[in-house]
N, C-alpha and C positions, 0 to 999 in steps of 0.2 A: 668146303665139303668135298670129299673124295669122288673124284669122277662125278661132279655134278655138271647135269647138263641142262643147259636154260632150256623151257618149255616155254612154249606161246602162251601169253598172256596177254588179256583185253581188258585196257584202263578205260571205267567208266564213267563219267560226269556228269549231270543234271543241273541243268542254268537254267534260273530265271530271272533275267535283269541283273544277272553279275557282271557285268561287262567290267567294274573297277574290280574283278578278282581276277578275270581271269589271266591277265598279264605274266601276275605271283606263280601262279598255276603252273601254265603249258610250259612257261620258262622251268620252272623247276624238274618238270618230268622230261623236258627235252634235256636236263642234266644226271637223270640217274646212275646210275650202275648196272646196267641192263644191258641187255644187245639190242640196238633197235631194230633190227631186223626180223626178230621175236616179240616185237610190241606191236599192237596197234590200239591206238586211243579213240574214243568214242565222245564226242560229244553229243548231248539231247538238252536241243533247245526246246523249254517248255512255252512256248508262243511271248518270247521275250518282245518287249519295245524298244530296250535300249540301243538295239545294231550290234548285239553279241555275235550273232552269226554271221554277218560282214565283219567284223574286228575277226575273229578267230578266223575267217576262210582268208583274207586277204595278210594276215600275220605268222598262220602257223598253216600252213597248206597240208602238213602232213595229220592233222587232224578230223576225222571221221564227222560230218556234223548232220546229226538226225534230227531236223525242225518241226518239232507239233506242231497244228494250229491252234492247241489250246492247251490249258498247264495240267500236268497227266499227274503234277507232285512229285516226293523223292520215289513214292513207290510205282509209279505207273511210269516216271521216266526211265530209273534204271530197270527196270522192265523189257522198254523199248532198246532199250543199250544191252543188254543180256543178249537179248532174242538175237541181235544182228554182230555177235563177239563170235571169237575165232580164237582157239584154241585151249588148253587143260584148265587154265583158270581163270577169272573174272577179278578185277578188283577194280573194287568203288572209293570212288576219293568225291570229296564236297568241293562243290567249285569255291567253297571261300577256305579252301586249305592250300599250306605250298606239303611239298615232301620232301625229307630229306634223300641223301645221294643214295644210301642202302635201304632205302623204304622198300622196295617191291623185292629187290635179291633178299632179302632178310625175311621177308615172310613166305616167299616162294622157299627159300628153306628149310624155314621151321616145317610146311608144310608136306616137301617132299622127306624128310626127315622121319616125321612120324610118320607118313604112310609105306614107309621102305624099311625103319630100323626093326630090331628084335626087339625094341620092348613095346611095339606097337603090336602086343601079342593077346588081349584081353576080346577081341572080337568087336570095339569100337573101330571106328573108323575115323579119321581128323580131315572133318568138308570146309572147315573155313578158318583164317587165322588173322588175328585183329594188330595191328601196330598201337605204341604207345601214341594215343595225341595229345598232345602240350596247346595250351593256349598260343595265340599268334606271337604277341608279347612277352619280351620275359619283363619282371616287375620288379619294384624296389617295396619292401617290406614295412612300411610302417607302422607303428603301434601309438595309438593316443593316448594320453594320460588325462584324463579330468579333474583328481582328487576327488571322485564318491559324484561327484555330480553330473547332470547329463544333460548335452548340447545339444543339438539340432546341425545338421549342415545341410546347404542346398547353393541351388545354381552354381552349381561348379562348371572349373572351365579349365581346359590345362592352353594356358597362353603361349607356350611351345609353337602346339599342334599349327598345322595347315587348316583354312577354312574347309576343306572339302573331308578334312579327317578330323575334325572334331565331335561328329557323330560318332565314330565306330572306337575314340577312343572312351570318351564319354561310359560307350557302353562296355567297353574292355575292362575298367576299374572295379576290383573286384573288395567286398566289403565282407571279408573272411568270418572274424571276432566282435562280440557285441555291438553292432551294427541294425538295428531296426527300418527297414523301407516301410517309411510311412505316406510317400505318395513318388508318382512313377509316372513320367508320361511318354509312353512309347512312340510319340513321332519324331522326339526333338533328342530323347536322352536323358533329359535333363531328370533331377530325382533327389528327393529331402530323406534325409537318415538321420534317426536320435541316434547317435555314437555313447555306451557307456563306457566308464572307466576300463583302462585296456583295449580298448576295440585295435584290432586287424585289420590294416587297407592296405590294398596292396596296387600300386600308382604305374601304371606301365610304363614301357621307356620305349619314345619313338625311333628315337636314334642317338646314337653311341655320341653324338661329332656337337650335340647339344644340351645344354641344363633343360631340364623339365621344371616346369615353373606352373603350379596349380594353384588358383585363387577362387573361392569358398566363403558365405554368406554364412554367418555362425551366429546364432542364435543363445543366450547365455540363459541361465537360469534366473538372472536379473540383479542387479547391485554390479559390483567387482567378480572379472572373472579373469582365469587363467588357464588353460590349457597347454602341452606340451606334444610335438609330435619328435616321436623318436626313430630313427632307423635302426630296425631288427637285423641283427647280424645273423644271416643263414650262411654266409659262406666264409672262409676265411682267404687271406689277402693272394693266396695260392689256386681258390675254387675250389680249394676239397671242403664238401657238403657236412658241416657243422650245424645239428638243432638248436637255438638259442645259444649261442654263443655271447650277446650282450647286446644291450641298446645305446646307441650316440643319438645327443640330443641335433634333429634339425632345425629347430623353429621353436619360438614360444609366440603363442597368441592370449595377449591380456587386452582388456578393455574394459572399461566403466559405462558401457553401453549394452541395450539389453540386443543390438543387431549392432555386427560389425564385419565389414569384408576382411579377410585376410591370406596372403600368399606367402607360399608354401612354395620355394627352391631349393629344389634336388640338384646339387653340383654331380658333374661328369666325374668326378673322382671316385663319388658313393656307387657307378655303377660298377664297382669292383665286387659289389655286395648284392648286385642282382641274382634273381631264381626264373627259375620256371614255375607257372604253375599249369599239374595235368587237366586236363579237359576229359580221358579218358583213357582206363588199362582195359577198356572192357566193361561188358556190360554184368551186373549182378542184380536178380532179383530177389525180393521178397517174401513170407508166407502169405503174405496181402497181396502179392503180384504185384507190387509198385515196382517200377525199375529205375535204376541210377545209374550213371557214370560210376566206375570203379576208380577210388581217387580222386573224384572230382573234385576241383575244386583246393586240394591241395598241393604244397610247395613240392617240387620234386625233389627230393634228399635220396634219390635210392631205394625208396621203400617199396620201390616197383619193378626191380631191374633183375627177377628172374622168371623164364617162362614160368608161365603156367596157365594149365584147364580152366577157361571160363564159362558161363553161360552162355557169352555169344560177343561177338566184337562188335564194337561201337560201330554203328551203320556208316561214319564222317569216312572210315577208313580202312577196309578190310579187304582181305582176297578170301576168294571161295571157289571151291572146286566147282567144275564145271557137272562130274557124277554128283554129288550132292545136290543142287540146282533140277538136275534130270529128276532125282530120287522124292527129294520134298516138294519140289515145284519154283516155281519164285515169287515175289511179295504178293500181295494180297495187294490190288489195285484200290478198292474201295478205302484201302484207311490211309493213301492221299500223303500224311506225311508224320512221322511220332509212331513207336510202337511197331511201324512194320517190322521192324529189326529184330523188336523179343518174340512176335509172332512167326515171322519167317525163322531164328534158330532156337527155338520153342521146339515147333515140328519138326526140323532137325534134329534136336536132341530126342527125343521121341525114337525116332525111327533110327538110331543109334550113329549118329555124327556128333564126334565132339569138334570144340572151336579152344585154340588155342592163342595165347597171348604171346607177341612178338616182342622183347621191350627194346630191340635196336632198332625195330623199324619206326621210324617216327616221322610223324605228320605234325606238322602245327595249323591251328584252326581259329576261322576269327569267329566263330561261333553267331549262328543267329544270323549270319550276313546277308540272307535271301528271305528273312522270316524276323518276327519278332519278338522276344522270351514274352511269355505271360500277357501275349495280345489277348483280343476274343478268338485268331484262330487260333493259336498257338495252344491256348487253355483250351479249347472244342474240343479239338484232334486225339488233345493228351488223355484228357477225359474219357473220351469216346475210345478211341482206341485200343486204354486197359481193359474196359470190359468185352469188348469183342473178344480180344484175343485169348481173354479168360474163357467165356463160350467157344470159342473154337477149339481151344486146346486140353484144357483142364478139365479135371471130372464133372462131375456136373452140381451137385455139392456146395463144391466152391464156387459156380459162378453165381448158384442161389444165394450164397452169404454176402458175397459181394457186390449184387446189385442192390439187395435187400437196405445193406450200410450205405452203398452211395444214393440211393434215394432218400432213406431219411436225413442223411447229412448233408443234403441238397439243398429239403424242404428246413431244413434248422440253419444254415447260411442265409436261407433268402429272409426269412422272418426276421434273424439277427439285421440284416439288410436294409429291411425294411424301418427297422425301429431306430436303427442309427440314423437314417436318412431323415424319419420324422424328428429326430432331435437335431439335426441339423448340420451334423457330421457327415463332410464329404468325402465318398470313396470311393475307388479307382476298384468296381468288382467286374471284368470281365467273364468270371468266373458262374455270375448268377444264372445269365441268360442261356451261356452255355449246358450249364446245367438243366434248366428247364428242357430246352430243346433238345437232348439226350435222352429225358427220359420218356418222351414222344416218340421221336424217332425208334427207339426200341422196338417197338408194337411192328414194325415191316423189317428194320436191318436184323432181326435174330432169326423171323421164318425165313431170310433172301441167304443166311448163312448157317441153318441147320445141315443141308447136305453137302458143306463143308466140314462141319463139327464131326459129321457124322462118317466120314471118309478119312479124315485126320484120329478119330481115335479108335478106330478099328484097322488102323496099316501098323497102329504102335507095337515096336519091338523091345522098346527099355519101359519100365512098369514106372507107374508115377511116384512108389517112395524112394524108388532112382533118383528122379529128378526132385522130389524133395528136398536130398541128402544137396543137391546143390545150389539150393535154395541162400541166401544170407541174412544176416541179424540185422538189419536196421529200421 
């Protein structure tokens, strides 16, 4: 950029009991592309046990560390890390992410970019700007074949791994295509999937300098059975990003047993054929207010790789102007952790800040690392959350339609719940309880956040079929 000049920027982090991340971390950002003299980093330890705050003070001294005595969440700790930053912008990174070298110069200039160029001429204003984030792993693409029939897998283990990383990789294995999770159990990892014909998995790769070796409890439909795992060719022997390009056979698993263990090696040569898959371009919501990762969950081939206007950037990884923050405020401490992100650039976009997407800046994230997908909190928070932020933000309308639907589909999960239970069908539903206890709680957390609702939509300067028009289809 012509005549660009680095401006102070304050990296913020929120740790709870990540002591095995933060190594990945601080090393990575003591490597950026930055001036460090223009940097200062922030840590906020949320009342951690593990000795995160003696590992970072005794390892990386030039790091800022703010100790709760008690866990304040993502949104009351970068909170406490805002409040105590120093200079034009703010950027939030998850302590279970590293960043790449142009991470922070890359959105620092998309940022300064539009608030200085001529086509930033429409009377918006750009308060924040998201990087791409890629999952930690890059992965090797598999595709099953059943011939019409459908298998069960479970207790998987990739034999590779380290004892101390066989949790997170466990959790890192992503079951893209025909893939059914039929039981899950969040302390261990471990987890049973009906795979149909065709299914998508995608196997990570812990490192380059080893064969990945995954063995798998498969369950047949009974008699003689056959299976096929194939490797999906996404890239070609060059790395330039080819879709389906073809499948190589790696494995066949037959058996005349209705359970049979069998392993599954990935040679070092197939990681020619490795991808990325995004964890997030950005956040997108819907007419329903649900929100998603933009790309989640997909291989990255490019289909992300120019700027553009989002709803708001994924909370794991963003910079945000320090006037914007002044303007809207910053998170909403009560919703602890989920959501605060669409709610915080919700009222942004509202009060005419837009957020734009970075796609050179890139973060990679091991997702979940300090929390667990689809626990009791994880579901509470998610649950809880959308509808706040719908009362706080949105007309009023919508947030009747939509608590209207999540109470009856509450009361219609728990009964379904219940009759499965008395047939004797076991299920993994953290979602009931949660549920009930949300729709309690309503009765005090909507009067404690009316003179919120009521301050956010009387400062609104963009009209809501603005924010309609950027509303998405899914």
């Amino acid at each position: 950029m012509k005549d660009f000049d680095f401006p102070q920027v304050t990296i913020v982090t929120v740790n709870y009991n990540g002591k095995r991340f933060l190594k990945d971390l601080f090393d990575s950002i003591k490597n950026l592309n930055y001036p460090a003299d223009k940097l200062l980093t922030i840590m906020v330890d949320n009342g951690s046990s593990d000795g995160s705050s003696d590992f970072t003070g005794s390892n990386y001294p030039w790091v800022k560390i703010i100790n709760s005595a008690q866990n304040l969440g993502y949104a009351g700790g970068n909170n406490a890390g805002i409040k105590a930053s120093q200079g034009k912008y703010v950027a939030l990174i998850n302590n279970d992410c590293i960043v790449e070298r142009n991470w922070l110069l890359k959105m620092v200039e998309a940022a300064e970019k539009e608030n200085t160029g001529r086509e930033n001429t429409v009377g918006l204003k750009t308060g924040s700007v998201g990087s791409k984030v890629l999952f930690y792993y890059s992965y090797i693409p598999v595709t099953v074949k059943t011939s019409g029939a459908t298998f069960e897998i479970s207790d998987i283990k990739i034999d590779s791994a380290s004892e101390d990383m066989q949790y997170d990789l466990l959790k890192s294995i992503k079951f893209l295509k025909g893939c059914t999770c039929i039981y899950s159990d969040n302390e261990t990892g471990s987890s049973k999937w009906r795979i149909s014909d065709q299914a998508l998995i995608a196997i990570p790769v812990q490192s380059l300098d080893s064969d990945t070796s995954v063995n798998m409890l498969i369950k047949s439909p009974g008699g003689k059975s056959s299976l096929g795992f194939y490797l999906e060719k996404l890239n070609d022997i060059n790395g330039k990003k080819i879709n389906r390009k073809g499948l190589a056979l790696l494995a066949e698993a037959k058996s005349k047993e209705e359970f049979f263990r069998f392993w599954l090696t990935i040679k070092r040569d197939m990681y020619l054929y490795r991808a990325d898959i995004i964890n997030s371009c950005g956040i997108e919501v819907n007419s329903s207010f649900y929100a998603r990762d933009r790309g989640g969950n997909t291989f990255d081939l490019g289909q992300h790789s120019k700027p553009q206007e989002v709803f708001g950037p994924c909370g794991s990884s963003l910079l945000a102007s320090r006037k914007m923050l002044e303007d809207t405020g910053l998170f909403e401490d009560m919703f602890f952790t989920y959501y605060e992100d669409v709610d915080l650039f919700w009222r942004a976009q509202l009060k005419g800040w837009k957020s734009i997407y970075a796609p050179d800046a890139v973060a990679r994230h091991h997702h979940c690392g300090s929390n667990v997908e689809w626990s009791y909190s994880f579901t509470y928070h998610v649950l809880r959350n959308r509808l706040l932020a719908i009362f706080r933000c949105a007309w009023f309308s919508a947030f009747v339609k939509n608590y209207f639907l999540f109470t009856v589909h509450s009361f219609a999960h728990t009964i379904f719940y219940i009759a499965a239970r008395i047939r004797g069908a076991k299920q993994n539903r953290p979602d009931i309880k949660a549920r009930m206890r949300i729709i309690v709680e309503m009765f005090w957390l909507l009067p404690a956040q009316l003179a919120s609702r009521v301050r956010i939509r009387k400062e609104i300067k963009i009209p809501d079929p603005q924010i309609k028009k950027m509303m998405a289809d899914f």
